[in-house]
C-alpha atoms as one frame of an Amber mdcrd trajectory, in Angstrom:
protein
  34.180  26.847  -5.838  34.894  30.367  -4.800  33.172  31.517  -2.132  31.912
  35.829  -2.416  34.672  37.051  -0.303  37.178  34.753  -1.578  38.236  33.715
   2.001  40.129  30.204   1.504  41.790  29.625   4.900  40.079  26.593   7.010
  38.248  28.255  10.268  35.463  27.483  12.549  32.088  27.769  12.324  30.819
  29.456  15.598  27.595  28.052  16.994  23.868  29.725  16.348  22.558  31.339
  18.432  18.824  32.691  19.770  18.414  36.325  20.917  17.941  36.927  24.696
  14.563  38.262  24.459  13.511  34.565  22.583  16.016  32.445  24.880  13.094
  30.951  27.030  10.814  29.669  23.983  14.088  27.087  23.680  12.591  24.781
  26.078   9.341  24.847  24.003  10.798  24.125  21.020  13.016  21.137  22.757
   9.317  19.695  23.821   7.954  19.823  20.283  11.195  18.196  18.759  10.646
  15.533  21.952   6.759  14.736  20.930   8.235  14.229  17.018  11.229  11.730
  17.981   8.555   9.698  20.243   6.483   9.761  17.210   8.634   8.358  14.878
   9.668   5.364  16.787   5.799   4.492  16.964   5.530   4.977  13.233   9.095
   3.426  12.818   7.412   0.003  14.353   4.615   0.509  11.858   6.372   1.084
   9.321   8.449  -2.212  10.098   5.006  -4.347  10.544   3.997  -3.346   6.872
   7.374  -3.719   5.733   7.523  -7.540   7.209   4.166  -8.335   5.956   4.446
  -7.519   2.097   8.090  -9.176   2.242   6.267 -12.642   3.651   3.854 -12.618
   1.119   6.162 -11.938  -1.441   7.864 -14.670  -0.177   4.629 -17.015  -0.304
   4.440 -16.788   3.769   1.255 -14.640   3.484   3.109 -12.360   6.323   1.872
 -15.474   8.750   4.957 -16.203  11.244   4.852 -19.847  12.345   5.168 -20.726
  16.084   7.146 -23.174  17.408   5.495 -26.071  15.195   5.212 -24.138  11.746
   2.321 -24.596   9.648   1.168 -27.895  11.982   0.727 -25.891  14.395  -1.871
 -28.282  16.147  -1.987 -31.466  14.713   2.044 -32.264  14.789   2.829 -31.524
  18.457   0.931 -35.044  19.042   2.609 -36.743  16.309   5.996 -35.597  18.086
   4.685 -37.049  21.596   4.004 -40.384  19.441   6.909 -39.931  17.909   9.052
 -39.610  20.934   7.426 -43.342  21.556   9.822 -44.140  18.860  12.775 -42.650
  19.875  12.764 -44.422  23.260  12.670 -47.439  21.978  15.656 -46.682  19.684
  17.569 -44.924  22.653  16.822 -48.006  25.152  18.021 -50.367  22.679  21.630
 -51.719  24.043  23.699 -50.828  20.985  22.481 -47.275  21.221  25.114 -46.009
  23.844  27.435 -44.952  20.739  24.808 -42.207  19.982  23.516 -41.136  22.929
  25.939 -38.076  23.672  27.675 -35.866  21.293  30.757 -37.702  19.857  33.842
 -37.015  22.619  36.064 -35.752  20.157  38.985 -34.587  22.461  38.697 -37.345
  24.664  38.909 -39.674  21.885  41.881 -37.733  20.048  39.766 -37.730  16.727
  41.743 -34.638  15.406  39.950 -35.081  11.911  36.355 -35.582  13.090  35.245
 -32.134  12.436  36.460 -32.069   8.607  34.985 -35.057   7.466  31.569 -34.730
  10.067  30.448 -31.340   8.845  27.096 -31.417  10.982  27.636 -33.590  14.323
  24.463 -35.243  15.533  23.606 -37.247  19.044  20.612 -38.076  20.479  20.617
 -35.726  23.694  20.884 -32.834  21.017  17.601 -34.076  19.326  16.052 -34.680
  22.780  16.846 -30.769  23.599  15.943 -29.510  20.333  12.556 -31.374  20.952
  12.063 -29.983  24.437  12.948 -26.394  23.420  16.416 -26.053  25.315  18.315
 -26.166  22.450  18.420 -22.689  20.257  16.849 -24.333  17.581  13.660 -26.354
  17.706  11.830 -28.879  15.300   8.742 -27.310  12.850   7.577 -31.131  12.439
   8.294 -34.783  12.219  10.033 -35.214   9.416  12.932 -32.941  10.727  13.739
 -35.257  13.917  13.739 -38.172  11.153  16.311 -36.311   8.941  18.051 -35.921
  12.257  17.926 -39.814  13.336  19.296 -40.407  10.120  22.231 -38.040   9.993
  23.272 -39.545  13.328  23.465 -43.322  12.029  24.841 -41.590   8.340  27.741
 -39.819  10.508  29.063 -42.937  12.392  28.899 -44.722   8.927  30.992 -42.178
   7.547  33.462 -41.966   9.850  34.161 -45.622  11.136  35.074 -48.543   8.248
  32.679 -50.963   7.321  34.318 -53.120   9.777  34.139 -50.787  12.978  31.659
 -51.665  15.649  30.435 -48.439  15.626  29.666 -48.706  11.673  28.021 -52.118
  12.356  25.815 -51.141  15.281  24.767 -47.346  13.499  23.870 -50.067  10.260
  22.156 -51.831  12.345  19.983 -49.551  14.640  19.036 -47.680  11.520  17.318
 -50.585  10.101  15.143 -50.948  13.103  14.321 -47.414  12.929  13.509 -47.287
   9.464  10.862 -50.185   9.849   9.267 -48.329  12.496   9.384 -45.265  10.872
   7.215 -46.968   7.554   4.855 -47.788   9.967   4.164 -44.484  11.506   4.869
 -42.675   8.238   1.171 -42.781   7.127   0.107 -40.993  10.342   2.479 -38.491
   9.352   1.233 -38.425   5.661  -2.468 -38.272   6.946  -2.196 -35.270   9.433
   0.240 -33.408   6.513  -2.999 -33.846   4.440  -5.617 -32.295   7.468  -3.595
 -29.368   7.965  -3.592 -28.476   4.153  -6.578 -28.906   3.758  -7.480 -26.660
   6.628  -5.281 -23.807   6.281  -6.646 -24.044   2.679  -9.765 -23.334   4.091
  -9.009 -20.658   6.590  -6.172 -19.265   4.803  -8.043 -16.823   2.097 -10.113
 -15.464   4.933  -7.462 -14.762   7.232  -4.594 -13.250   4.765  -7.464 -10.542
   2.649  -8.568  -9.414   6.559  -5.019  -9.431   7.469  -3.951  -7.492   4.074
  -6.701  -5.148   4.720  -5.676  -4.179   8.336  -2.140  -3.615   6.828  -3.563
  -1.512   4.038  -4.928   0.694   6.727  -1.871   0.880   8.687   0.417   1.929
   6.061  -2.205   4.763   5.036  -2.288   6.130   8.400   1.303   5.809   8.837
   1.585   7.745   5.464  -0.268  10.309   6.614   0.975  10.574   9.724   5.005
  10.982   7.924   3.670  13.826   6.059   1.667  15.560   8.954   5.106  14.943
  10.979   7.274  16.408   7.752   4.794  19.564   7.626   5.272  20.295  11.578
   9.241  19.709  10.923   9.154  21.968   8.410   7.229  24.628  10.697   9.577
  24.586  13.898  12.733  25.036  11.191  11.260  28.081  10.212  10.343  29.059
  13.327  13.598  28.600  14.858  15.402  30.186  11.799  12.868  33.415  12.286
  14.160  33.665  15.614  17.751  33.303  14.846  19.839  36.609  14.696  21.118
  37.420  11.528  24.140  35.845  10.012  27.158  38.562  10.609  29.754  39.249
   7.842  32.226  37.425   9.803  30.178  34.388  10.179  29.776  34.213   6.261
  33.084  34.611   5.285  34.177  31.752   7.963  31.442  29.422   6.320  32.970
  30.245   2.746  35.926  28.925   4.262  34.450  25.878   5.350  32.824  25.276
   2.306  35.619  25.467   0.455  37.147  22.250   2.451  34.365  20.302   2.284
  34.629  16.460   0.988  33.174  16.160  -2.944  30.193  14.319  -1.269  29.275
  16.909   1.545  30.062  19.883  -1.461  27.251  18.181  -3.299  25.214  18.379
  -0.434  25.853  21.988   0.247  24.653  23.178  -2.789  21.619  20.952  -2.763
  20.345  22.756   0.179  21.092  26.246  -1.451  19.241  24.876  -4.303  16.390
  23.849  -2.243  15.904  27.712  -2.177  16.949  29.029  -5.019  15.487  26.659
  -8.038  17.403  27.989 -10.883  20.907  27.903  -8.994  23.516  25.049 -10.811
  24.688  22.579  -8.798  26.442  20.593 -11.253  28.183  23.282 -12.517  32.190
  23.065 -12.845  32.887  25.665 -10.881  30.172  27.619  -8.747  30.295  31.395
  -7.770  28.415  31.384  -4.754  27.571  34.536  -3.148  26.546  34.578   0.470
  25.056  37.689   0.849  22.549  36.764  -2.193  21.204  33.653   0.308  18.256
  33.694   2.678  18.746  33.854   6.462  17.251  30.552   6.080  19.724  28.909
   3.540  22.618  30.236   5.696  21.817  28.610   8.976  21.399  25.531   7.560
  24.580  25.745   5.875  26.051  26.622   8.875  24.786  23.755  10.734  25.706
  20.734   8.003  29.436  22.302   6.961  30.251  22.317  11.058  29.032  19.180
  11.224  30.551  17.902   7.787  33.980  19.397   9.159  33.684  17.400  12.524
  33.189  14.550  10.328  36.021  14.620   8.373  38.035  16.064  11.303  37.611
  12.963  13.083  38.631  10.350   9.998  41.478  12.364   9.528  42.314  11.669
  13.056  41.670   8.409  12.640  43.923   7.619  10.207  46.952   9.793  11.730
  46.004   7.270  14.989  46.408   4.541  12.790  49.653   5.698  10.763  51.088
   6.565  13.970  50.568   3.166  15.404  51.755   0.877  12.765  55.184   3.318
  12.437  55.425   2.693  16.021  55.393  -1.258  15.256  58.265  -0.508  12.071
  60.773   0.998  14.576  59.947  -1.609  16.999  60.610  -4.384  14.518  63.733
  -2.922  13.372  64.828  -1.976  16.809  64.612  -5.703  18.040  66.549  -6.572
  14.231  69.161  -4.283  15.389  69.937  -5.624  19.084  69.832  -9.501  17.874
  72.655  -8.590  15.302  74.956  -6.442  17.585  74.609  -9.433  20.090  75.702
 -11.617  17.255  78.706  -9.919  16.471  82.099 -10.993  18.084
């Protein structure tokens, strides 16, 4: 690219700046740009509630978040209570005390616990996940009986057939499948209620629910643009206000253009485009003459090569920081190498 001057030297771009006569209507123009940035974090949560809902119902939730219980929401809390019933009885029973407490794995020196038992289980860790002090927590029933099982399957897995431990997890998980068959059907039955209630409610809920969205996205829409049009009048404001661009000032932002990334170059010319329709952007090599472009066009060149240029500026450093360090670490290496074989020598 060769900028109208042909300046090619790297210098910096000196910041904009308002006319006295103009210098109070700053704080004016700092309010309006206030209001906008407090209205885009509103529509920014808006935008993030529509967002969420369309990805749940693509997803078959409906956009419905579960509580604490999932989709038995009322009937299974009960059914835990019951099934707690169970537990205790489990728990009290005298060959329990193997399964009571997480596995002591230090204590015990089992170095190779944690390879072959991929997902420890006790019952104080069910207890806590039922109670809500654990991080996780249980949707339903059938999740504390995958859990009873995985603690009787881990001991199993661990210990030989012969173990004591083996023989009493065998054991207690025979009792607790026999209860479980019997309080299955409760399970089964209540499964059945809430499906056929949701079923129900469901249709009626999600098209009020998708309509409410509907809404809110609308609005929000129109509230973007109304927010893009009153963006687009305080830049021209501003830029009206602005003194004009000296010859100085151009020729330093030829400069800077002309050590801009590929990326940010691309950029550039997008926003001297955004003028100018017909200009090329994609041409090989771009004559681009700064006296031809608006006061407008300038400015914001101005404003995106300085910051471009900081950009860069600070990768650059970045990397020097980094280069710097690890030769640091070389001569440190070889100076240590160096001592240990003069000491060696006679």
């Amino acid at each position: 690219m060769t900028p109208a001057n042909g300046a090619s030297a790297p210098e910096a771009v000196v910041e904009a700046a308002l006319p006295p006569e103009v210098e109070s209507e700053a704080d004016a123009f700092q309010r309006q740009v206030d209001d906008l940035v407090s209205k885009t974090d509103v529509l920014e949560r808006q935008v993030n509630e529509v967002v969420d809902f369309y990805d749940g119902k693509k997803h078959g939730s409906g956009g419905r978040k579960g509580g604490r219980y999932g989709a038995y929401g009322r009937g299974m809390p009960d059914l835990m209570r019951q099934f707690g019933v169970i537990l205790r009885e489990i728990t009290d029973d005298k060959d329990s005390w193997p399964f009571r407490e997480p596995v002591d794995v230090v204590g015990l020196q089992l170095h190779d616990y944690y390879k072959i038992i991929t997902k420890p289980m006790d019952f104080s860790t069910i207890q806590n996940k039922m109670e809500g002090k654990d991080v996780t927590t249980y949707k339903n029933v059938r999740e504390i009986c995958a859990d009873v099982r995985l603690i009787f399957a881990n001991a199993m897995k661990y210990n030989d057939d012969e173990n004591i431990v083996h023989l009493l997890a065998k054991s207690l998980l025979e009792k607790f499948e026999e209860k479980w068959q019997q309080f299955l059907p409760k399970v089964e039955s209540e499964e059945k209620r809430q499906k056929e209630e949701e079923s129900k409610g469901l249709l009626a809920t999600n098209s009020s629910r998708e309509a409410a969205i509907a809404k809110l996205a609308k609005d929000t829409d129109d509230e973007l643009n109304q927010i893009n049009k009153q963006l687009e009048e305080l830049r021209k404001m501003v830029v009206h206000r602005c003194r004009k661009m000296t010859t100085d000032e151009k020729r330093k932002l030829g400069a800077g253009l002309c050590h801009l990334s590929p990326e940010d170059l691309n950029k550039a010319l997008e926003i001297v485009a955004q003028d100018n329709p017909s200009f090329q952007t994609k041409a090989e090599e771009v004559d681009l003459d700064m006296d031809a472009q608006s006061e407008t066009t300038l400015w914001r060149l101005k404003f995106f090569v300085r910051e471009a240029l900081e950009r860069q500026a600070n990768v650059a450093s970045g990397k020097m920081d980094e280069n710097a360090k690890r030769k640091r670490e070389i001569c440190n290496a070889l100076a240590k190498t160096a001592s240990k074989r003069i000491k060696k020598q006679p």
